[in-house]
N, C-alpha and C positions, 0 to 999 in steps of 0.2 A: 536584598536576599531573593533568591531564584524560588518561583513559586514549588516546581519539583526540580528533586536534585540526587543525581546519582553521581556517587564516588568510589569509582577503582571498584566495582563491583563483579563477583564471578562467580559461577555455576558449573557444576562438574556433576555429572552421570555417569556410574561407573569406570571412574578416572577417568573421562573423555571429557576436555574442556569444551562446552557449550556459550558459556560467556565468558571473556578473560577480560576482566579490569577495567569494564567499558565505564566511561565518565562522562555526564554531559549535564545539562540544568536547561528547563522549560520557564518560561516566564509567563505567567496573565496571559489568558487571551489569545497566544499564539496556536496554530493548525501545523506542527507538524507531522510534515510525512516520513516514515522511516521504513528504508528500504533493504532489501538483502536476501541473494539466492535461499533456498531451503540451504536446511544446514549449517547458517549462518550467527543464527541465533538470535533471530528475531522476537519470534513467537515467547522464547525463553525471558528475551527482558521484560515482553511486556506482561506474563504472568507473572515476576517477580515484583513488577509496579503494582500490580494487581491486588497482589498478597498470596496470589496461586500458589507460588515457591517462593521458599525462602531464600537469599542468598548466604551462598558458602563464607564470603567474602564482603568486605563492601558495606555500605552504608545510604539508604534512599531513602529523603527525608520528603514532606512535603509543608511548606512554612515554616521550614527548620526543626520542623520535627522527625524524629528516625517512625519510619512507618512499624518498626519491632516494638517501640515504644509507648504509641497511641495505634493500634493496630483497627479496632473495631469503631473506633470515632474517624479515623483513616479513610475504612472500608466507606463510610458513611457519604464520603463525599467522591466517589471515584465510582465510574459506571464505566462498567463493561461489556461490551459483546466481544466473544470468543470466534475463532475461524469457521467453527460448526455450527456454532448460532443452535447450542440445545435448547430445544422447543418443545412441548407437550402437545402432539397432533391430536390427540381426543379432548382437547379440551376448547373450547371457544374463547375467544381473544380476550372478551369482557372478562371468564374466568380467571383466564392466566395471569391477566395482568390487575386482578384484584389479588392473586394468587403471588405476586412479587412484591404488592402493597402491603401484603399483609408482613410479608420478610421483611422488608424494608423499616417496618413498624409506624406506619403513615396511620393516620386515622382522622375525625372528624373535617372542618371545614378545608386542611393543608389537605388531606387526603383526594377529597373530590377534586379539588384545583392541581393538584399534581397528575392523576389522569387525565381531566380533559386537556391541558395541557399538553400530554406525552400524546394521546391519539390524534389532535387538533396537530399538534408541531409533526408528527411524522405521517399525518394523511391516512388513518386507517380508519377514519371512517364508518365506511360503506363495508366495511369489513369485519366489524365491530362482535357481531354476534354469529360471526360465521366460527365451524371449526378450522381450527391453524391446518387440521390434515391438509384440508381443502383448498388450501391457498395459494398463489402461484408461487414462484421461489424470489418474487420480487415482494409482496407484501410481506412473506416470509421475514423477508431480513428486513423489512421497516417493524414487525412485530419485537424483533430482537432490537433495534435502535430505542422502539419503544420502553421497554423495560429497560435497557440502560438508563436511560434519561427521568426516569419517571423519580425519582426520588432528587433530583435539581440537582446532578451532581457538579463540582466545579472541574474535574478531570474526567474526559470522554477518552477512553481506549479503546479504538476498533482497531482489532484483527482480522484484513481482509476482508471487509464489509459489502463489496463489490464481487466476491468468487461466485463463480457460474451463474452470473447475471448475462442477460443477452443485451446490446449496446444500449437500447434506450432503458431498460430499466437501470443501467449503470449510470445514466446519466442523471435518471431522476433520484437516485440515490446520492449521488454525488452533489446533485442540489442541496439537498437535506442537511449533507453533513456541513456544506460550505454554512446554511441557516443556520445550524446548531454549534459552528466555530463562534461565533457573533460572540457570544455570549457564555462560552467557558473554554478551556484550553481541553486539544484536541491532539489525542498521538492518533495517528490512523499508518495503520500498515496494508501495504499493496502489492501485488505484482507488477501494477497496470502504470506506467509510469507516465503517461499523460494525465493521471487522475492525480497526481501531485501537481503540474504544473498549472492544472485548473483548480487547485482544492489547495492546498499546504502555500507556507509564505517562508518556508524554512524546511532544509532537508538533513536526515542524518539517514549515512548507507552503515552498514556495518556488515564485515565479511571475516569469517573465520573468525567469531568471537571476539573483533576490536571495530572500534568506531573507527573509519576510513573516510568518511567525510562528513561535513557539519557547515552549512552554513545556508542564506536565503539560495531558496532556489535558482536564482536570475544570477546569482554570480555562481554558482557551481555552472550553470549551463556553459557560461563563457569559456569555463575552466576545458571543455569535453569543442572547443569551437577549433582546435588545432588538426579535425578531423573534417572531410566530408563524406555525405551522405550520397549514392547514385544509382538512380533506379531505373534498372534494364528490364526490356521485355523484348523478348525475340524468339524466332524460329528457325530452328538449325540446332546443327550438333555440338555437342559438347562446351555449350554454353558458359556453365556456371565454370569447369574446369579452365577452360580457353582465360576468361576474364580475373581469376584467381591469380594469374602468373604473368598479370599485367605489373610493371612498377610500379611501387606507395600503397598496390592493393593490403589492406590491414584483415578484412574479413571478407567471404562470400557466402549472406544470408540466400539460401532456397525461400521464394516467395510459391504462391498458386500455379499449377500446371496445367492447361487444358488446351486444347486443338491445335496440339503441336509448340504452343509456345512455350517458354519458362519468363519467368520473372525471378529478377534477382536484386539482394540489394548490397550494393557494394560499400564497405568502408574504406577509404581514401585517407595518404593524409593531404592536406587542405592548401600546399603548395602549388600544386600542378594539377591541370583540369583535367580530366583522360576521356573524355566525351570525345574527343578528336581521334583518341587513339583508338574507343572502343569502335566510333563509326567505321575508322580503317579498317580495324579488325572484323566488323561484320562485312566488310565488302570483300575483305579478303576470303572470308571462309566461306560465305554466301548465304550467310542468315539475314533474316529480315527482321528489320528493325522496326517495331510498335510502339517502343515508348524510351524515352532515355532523356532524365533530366536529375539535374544533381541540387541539395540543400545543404547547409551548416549541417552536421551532427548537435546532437541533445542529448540531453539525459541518460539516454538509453547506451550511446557511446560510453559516455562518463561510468555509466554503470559497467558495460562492460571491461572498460580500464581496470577500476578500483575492485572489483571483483572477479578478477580472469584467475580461473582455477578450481572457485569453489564448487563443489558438488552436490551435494545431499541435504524438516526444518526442525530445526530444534528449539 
């Protein structure tokens, strides 16, 4: 039996389907990552694992139980942080999160041992008695991992736990949560798709309200290896356009602009090199070449595959 389990479950907002029938089952222990443009209905499942919303449809158990059934013994063991990460800025950290203890209904010797714990496991420290106002947006969201965690839950669902982080606080975050997979099962959703490949051991995309892939990470990558990756940088005209309308070209990503040059990244598919042809082509048109070297596609391909269309997150 699947530790969580969701069947054929759906969500509808003013007849606009937000989740259609999506089905899947998490086991112990596992870090998945789940991915999907806005719009796609990411955010929507994982408040409905939550208990946020209800489903329209559908049935999500967790130990074979329907979460409608044992709702608040449910809530008991599932820790969330939200995409916003709501926080009380006037209040100091020590408050807030004796201020979730007390929600949680923690008290005597579990109680103490459940915070040192939560501020010991996510590093705040040195931050302890400061106000959250005052925080940077990187302790921010260890304050909010904090109070998930603080009550030992067995399911950690993070929504975007990494948004408007700057690279190394993503990383040191991304540590934390890799720590905090150890030892209970982990849905974490992302934009950032290399923070899957470091952090998750299993992926599910879902687009347009249905699950569109599901499986370890390391073999969905394989699946997106039919493609290459080829990264131009040159000065001259009509760069991105010129190499657009080369054969097998699949996309041309705008990279960084400055002192004349462009950078661009090209997707390919994965038959025929065009390195040869792109050099011609700069010699023909009389750009200068700074950088041009080609990789496998990843994730990011794959992603673009299995969700090419969608729009707007629900």
């Amino acid at each position: 039996m699947s530790f969580l389990s969701l069947e054929r479950v759906s969500k509808r907002f003013d007849g606009v389907t937000a989740v259609d029938q999506v089905s899947f089952a998490v086991d112990r222990g596992q870090v998945v990552g789940f991915l999907g443009p806005n719009g796609a209905g990411k955010s929507t499942t994982m408040r409905m694992i939550t208990q946020f919303y209800e489903p329209d449809s559908g049935q999500i158990t967790l130990d074979g139980v329907p979460l409608a059934q044992a709702a608040r013994e449910s809530k008991r063991r599932i820790g969330y942080l939200p995409e916003n990460n709501p926080l009380y800025g006037d209040m100091l950290v020590a408050d807030y999160l004796a201020f979730i203890a007390d929600l949680r209904e923690l008290a005597g010797l579990t109680r103490r041992q459940s915070l040192d714990a939560a501020v010991t496991g996510t590093g705040i420290e040195s931050v302890y008695y400061r106000p959250i106002g005052e925080l940077s947006k990187g302790f921010r969201q260890r304050v909010g991992l904090a109070q998930a965690i603080l009550h030992r839950p067995d399911l950690l669902v993070l929504d975007e736990p990494t948004e408007g982080l700057d690279p190394n606080q993503r990383v040191e975050i991304r540590r934390l949560i890799g720590a905090l997979g150890r030892d209970r099962t982990v849905i974490l959703s992302t934009h950032v798709l290399s923070e899957v490949q470091h952090t998750c051991s299993r992926l599910l995309i879902i687009s347009r309200g249905k699950i569109v892939a599901d499986g370890p990470v390391d073999r969905l990558i394989q699946q997106a290896e039919g493609a290459v990756e080829i990264a131009v940088e040159a000065a001259g005209a009509g760069v991105a356009e010129a190499l657009g309308q080369l054969p097998g070209v699949r996309r041309v990503e705008p990279g960084r602009a400055a002192d004349g040059r462009v950078a661009v990244t090209i997707t390919a598919d994965g038959g025929t090199d065009l390195r040869p042809e792109i050099f011609g082509l700069a010699k023909a048109r009389g750009w200068t070449l700074y950088e041009l070297h080609a990789e496998r596609a990843g994730l990011e391909e794959l992603f673009h595959q299995l969700t090419r269309g969608d729009a707007s997150d629900a």
